[in-house]
TORKOL-4160 file (C-alpha; in steps of 0.2 Angstrom, whole numbers, padded with zeros to 4 digits, m for minus):
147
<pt num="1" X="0037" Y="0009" Z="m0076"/>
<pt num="2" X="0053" Y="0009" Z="m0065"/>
<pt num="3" X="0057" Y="0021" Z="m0051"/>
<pt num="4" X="0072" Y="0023" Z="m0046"/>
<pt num="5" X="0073" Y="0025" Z="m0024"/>
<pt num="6" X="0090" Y="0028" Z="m0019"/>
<pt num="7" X="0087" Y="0033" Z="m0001"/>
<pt num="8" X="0073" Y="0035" Z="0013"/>
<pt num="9" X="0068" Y="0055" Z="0005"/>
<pt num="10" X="0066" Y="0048" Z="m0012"/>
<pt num="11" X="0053" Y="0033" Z="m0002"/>
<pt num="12" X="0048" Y="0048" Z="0005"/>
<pt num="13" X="0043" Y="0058" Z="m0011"/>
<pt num="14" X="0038" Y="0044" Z="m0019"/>
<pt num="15" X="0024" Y="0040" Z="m0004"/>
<pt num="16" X="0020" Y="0059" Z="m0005"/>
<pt num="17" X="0015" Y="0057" Z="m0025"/>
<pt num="18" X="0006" Y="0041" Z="m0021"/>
<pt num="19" X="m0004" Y="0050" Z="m0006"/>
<pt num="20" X="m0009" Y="0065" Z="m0018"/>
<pt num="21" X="m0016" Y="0054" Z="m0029"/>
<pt num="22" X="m0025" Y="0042" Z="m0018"/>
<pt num="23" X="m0043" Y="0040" Z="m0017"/>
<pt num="24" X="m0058" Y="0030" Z="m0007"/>
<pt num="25" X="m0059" Y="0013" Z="m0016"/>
<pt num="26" X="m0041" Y="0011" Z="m0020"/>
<pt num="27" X="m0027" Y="0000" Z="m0017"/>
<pt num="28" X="m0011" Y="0001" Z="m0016"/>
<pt num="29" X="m0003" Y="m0017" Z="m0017"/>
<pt num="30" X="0014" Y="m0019" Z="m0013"/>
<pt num="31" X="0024" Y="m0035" Z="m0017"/>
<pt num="32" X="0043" Y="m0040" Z="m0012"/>
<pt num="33" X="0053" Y="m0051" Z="m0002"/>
<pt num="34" X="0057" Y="m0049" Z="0016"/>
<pt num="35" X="0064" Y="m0032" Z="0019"/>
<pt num="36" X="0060" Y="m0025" Z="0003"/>
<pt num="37" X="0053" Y="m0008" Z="0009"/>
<pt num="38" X="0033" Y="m0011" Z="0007"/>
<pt num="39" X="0029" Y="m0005" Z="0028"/>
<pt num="40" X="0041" Y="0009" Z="0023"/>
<pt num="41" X="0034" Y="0014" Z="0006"/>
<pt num="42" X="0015" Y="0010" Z="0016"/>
<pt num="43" X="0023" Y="0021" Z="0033"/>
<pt num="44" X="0028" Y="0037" Z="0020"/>
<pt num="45" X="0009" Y="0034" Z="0011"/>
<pt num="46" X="0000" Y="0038" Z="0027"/>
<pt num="47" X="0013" Y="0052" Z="0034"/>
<pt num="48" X="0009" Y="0058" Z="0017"/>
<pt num="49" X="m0009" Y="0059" Z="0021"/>
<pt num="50" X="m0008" Y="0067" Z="0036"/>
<pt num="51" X="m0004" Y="0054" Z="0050"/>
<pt num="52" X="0008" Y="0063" Z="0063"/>
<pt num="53" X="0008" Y="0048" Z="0073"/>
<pt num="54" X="0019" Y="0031" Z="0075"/>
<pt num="55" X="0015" Y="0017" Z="0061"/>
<pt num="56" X="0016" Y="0001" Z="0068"/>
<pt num="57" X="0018" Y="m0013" Z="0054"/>
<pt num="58" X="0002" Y="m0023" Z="0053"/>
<pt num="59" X="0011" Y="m0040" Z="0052"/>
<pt num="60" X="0005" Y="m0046" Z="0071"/>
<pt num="61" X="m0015" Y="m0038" Z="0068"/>
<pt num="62" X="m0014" Y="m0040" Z="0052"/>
<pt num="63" X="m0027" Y="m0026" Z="0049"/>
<pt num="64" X="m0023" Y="m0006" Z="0053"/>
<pt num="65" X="m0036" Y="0007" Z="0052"/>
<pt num="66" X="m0035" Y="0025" Z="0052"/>
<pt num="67" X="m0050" Y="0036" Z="0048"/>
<pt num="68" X="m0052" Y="0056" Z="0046"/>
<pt num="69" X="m0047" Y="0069" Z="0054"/>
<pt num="70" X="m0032" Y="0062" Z="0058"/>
<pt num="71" X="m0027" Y="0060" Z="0039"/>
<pt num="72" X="m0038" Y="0066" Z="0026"/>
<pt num="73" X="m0047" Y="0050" Z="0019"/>
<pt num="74" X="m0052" Y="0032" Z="0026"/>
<pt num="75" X="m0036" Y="0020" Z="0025"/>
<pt num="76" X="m0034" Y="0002" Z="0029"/>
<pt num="77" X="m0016" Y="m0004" Z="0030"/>
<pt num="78" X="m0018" Y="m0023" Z="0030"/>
<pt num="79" X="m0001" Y="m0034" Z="0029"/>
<pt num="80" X="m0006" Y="m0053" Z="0020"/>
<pt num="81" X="0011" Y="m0062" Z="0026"/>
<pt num="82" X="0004" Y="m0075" Z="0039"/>
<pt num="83" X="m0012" Y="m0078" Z="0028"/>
<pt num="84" X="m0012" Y="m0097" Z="0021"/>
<pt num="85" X="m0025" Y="m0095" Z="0008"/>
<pt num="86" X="m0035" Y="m0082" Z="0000"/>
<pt num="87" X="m0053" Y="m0086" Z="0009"/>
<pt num="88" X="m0043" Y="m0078" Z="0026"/>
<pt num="89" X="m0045" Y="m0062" Z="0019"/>
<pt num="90" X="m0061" Y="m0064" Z="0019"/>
<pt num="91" X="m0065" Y="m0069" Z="0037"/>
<pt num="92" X="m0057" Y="m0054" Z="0042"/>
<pt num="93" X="m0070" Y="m0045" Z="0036"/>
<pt num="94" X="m0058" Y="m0036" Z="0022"/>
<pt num="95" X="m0075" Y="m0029" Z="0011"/>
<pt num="96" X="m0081" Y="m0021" Z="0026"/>
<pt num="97" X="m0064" Y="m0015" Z="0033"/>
<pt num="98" X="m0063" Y="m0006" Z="0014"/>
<pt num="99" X="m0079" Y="m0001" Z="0013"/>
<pt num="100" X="m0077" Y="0020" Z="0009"/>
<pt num="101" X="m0059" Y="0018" Z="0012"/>
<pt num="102" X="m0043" Y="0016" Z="0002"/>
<pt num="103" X="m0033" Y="0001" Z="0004"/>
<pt num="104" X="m0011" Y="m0003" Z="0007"/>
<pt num="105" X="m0009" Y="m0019" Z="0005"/>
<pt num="106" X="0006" Y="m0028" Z="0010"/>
<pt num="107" X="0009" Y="m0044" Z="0002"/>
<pt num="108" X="m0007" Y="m0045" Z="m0007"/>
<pt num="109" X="m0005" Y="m0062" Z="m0019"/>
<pt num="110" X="m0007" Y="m0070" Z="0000"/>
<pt num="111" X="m0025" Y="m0064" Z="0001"/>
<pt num="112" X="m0028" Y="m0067" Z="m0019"/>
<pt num="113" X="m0021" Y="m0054" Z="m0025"/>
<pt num="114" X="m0030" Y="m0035" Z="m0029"/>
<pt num="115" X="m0020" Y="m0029" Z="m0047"/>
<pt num="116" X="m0039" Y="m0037" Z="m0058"/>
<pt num="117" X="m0046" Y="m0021" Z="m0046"/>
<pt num="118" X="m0044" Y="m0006" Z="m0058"/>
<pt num="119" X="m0044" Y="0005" Z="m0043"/>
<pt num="120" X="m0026" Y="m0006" Z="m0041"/>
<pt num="121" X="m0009" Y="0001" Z="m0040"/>
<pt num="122" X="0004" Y="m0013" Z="m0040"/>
<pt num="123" X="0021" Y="m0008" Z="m0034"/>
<pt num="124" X="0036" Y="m0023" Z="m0032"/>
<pt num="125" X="0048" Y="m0016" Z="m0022"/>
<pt num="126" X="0067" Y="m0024" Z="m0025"/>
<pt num="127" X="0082" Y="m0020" Z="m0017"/>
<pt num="128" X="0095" Y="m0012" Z="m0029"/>
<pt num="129" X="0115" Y="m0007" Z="m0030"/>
<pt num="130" X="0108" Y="0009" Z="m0020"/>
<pt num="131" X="0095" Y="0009" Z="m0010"/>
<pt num="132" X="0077" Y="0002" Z="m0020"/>
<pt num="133" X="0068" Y="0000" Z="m0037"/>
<pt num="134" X="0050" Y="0003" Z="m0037"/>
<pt num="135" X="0040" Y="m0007" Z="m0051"/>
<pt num="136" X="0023" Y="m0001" Z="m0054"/>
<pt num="137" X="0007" Y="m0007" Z="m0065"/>
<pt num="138" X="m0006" Y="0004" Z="m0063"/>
<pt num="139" X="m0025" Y="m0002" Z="m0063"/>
<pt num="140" X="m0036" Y="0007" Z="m0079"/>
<pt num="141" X="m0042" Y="0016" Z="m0064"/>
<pt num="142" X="m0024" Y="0025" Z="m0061"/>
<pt num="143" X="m0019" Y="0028" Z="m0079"/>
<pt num="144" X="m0026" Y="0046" Z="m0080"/>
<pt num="145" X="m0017" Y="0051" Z="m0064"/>
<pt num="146" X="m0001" Y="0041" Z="m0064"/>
<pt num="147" X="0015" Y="0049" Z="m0075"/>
């Protein structure tokens, strides 16, 4: 399924419908070049939940945590891009980082990739004429909620 984002409110809207839907357990794995909008999409996700405070992009930590009350479920925002292989992922304690929680995933073919999870929600973000086209395979997990 293709959804068409033509500016930052329909990022925005999208994140919102992404938020309403989310749940402890999933992931949210967003692919796409450099600039493609993934720490945007993953920024609107986590205002969506709640999150009235400033974002930062995970790329220096590498893992972000926010946890209740300040939105209104556990979330790890993790961004894969300086991982060289898979096992990485792993020795940052990822399964206990997402255990109870839901998961954004930035670049996630870097730490092996999440879309055999059916708690999964893949979304390839690519640059179009105006503004973005969002791409998104939904996990057996996501397909009595996604439309």
């Amino acid at each position: 399924m293709k959804v068409v984002l033509p500016d930052l409110a329909a990022m925005a809207d999208f994140g919102a419908r992404i938020a309403d839907l989310l749940r402890p357990g999933d992931v949210i794995a967003l692919s796409g070049g450099l600039g493609a909008g993934k720490t945007t999409l993953a920024r609107a996700i986590i205002a969506a939940l709640g999150y009235d405070g400033e974002v930062p992009s995970p790329s220096f930590a590498i893992i972000e945590t926010y946890d209740p009350p300040a939105l209104r479920l556990a979330l790890v925002h993790a961004d894969f891009y300086r991982l060289k292989q898979p096992v990485e992922a792993e020795e940052l304690g990822l399964d206990d980082y997402r255990e109870g929680a839901a998961l954004i995933a930035e670049w996630p073919e870097q730490a092996g990739g999440f879309a055999q999870e059916p708690g999964c929600l893949s979304i390839r973000l690519e640059a179009a004429e105006m503004g973005r086209i969002a791409i998104v395979e939904p996990g057996t997990d996501w397909l009595g909620r996604w439309r």
